[in-house]
C-alpha positions as CSV (number, residue, x, y, z in Angstrom):
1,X,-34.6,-5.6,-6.4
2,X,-34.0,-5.5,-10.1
3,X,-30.2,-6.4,-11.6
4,X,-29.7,-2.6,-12.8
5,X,-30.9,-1.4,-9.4
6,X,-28.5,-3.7,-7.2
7,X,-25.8,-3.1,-9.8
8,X,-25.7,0.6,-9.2
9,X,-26.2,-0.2,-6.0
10,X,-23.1,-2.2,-5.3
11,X,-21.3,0.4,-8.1
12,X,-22.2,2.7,-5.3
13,X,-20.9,0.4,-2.4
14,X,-17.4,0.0,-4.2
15,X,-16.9,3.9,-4.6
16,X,-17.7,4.4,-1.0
17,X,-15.3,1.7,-0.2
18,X,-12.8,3.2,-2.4
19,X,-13.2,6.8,-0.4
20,X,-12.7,4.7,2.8
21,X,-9.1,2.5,1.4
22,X,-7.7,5.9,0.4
23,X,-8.4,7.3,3.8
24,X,-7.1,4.8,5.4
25,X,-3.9,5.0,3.1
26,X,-3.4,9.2,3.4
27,X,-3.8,8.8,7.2
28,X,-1.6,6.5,7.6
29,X,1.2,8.9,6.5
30,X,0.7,11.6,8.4
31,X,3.2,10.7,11.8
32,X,1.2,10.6,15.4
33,X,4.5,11.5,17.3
34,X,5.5,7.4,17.3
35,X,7.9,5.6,14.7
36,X,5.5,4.5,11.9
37,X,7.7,3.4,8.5
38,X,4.3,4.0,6.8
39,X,5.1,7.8,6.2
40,X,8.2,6.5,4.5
41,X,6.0,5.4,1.8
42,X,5.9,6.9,-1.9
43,X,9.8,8.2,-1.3
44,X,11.8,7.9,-4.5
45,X,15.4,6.8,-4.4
46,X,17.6,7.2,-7.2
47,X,18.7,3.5,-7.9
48,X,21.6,4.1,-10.3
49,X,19.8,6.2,-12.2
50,X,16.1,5.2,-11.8
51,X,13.5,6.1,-9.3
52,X,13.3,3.5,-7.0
53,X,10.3,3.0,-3.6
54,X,12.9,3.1,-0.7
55,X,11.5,-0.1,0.6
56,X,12.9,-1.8,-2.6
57,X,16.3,-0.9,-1.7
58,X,16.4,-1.4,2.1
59,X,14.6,-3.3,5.1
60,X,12.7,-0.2,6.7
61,X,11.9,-1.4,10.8
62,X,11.1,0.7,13.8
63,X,13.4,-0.8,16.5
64,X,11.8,1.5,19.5
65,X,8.7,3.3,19.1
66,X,11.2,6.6,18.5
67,X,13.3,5.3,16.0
68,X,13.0,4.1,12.4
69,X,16.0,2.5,11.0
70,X,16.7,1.9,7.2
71,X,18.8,-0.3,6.5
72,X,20.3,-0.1,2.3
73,X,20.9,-3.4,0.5
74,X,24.1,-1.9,-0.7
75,X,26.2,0.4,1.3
76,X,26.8,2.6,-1.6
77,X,22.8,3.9,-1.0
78,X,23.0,5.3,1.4
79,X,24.1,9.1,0.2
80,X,20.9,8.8,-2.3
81,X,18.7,7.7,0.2
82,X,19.3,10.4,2.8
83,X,19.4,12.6,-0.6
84,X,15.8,11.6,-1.1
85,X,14.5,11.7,2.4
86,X,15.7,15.2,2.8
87,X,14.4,16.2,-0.1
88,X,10.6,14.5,0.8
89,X,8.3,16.7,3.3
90,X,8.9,13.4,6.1
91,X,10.3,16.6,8.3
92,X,12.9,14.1,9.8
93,X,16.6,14.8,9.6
94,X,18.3,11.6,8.6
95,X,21.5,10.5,10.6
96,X,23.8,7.2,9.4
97,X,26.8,5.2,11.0
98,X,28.3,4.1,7.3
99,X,25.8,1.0,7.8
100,X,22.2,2.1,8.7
101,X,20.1,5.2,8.6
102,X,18.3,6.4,11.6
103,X,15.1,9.0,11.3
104,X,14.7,10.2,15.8
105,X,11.1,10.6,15.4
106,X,10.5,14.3,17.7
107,X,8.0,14.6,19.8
108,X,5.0,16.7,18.8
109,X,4.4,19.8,20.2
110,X,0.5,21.1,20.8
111,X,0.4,23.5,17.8
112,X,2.0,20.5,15.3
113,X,-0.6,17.9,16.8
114,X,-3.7,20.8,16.0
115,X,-2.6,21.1,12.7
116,X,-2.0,17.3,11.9
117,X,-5.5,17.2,13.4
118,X,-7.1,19.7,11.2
119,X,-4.9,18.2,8.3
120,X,-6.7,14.4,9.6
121,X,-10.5,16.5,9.8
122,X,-9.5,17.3,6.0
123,X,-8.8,14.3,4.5
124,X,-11.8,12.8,6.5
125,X,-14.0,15.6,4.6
126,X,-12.6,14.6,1.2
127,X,-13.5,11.0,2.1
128,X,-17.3,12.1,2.8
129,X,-17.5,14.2,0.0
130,X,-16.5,11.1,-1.8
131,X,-19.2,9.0,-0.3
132,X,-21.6,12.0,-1.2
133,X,-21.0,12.0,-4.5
134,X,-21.3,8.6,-4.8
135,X,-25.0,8.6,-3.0
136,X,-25.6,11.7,-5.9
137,X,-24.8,9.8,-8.7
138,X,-26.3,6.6,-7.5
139,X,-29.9,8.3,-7.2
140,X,-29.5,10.5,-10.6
141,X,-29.1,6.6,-11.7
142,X,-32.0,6.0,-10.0
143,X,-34.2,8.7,-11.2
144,X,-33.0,7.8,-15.4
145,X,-34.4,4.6,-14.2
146,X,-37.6,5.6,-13.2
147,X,-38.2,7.6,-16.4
148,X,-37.4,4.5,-18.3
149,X,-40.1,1.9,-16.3
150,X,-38.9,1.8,-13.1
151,X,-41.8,2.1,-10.6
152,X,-41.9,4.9,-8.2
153,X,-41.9,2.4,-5.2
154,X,-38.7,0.7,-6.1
155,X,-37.0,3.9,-7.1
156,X,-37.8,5.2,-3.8
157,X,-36.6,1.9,-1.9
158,X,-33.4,2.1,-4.1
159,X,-32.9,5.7,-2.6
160,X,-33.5,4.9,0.7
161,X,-31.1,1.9,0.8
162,X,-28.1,4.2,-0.6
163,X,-29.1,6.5,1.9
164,X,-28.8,4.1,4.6
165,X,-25.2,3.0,2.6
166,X,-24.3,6.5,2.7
167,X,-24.8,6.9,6.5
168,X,-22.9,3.5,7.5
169,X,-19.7,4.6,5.2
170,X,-19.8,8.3,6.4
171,X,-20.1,6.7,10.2
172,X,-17.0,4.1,9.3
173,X,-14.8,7.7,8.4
174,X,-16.1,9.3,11.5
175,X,-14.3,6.3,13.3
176,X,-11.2,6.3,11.4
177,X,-10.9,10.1,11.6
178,X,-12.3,9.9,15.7
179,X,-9.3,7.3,16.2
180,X,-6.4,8.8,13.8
181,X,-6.8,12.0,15.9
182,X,-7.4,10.6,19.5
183,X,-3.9,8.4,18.3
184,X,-2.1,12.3,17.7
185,X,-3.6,14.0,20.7
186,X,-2.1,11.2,22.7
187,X,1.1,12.3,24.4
């Protein structure tokens, strides 16, 4: 295989990769009915006068698999971090003691896990749609190649082996997305 060939081949590999990460990193956030300080992440607390992550001003831990507990470095946080989680879309209503915060993860009911589900299906579909357009671009590569010298045979080689990338990555988001909802539908 020529360099330019296995270059936009592994150009190819890294975008798919890249769909797969950010997956990964959406589904992670959306809750599955168990304490999970993941879909804390991203929340902004106003840190004397700056926007702050939350887990930069307080040790975030899930003590019971209902129950995750945020605990501010400074008491004085605590207003603006219950300020900021009531204002994020965690759906959680915060509750403190003066010392630590406590989010009572509910329990889903059959209508909020179908819709977490279909929201799951989603993001799996962006993902694919990702890959896709990766496998698109790759072979338009391909094809400017093959006007400029490539031969035929290798130009058809070079497809098939981003088709065969294309299938393995869109198989790997079938088994995140097949596990992500199996994990909500699971009272």
């Amino acid at each position: 295989m020529n360099e330019e060939v296995q270059l936009v081949y592994e150009m190819a590999q890294e975008h798919m990769e890249k769909a797969v990460v950010h997956l990964d990193t959406e589904l992670v956030r959306i809750r599955a009915g168990k304490a999970n300080v993941h879909i804390l992440d991203g929340i902004m607390v106003d840190y004397y006068g700056t926007p702050t992550p939350l887990n930069q001003v307080s040790n975030i831990s899930t003590p019971d698999a209902k129950t995750i507990m945020i605990q501010p470095w400074e008491k004085s946080m605590i207003d603006p971090i219950e300020k900021a989680l009531m204002q994020s879309n965690v759906g959680i209503t915060p509750g403190n003691n003066g010392e630590v915060i406590r989010l009572v993860v509910p329990q889903l009911t059959e209508e909020r896990r179908r819709d977490l589900v279909k929201k799951v299906k989603n993001e799996g579909e962006n993902a694919r749609v990702s890959i896709r357009n990766s496998r698109r671009e790759a072979n338009e590569e391909y094809k400017q190649m093959q006007k400029d010298g490539l031969s035929e045979d290798e130009a058809k080689i070079a497809e098939e082996n981003i088709q065969k990338l294309t299938k393995e990555y869109s198989e790997k988001v079938d088994k995140i997305v097949e596990a992500k909802e199996e994990d909500i539908m699971t009272i």
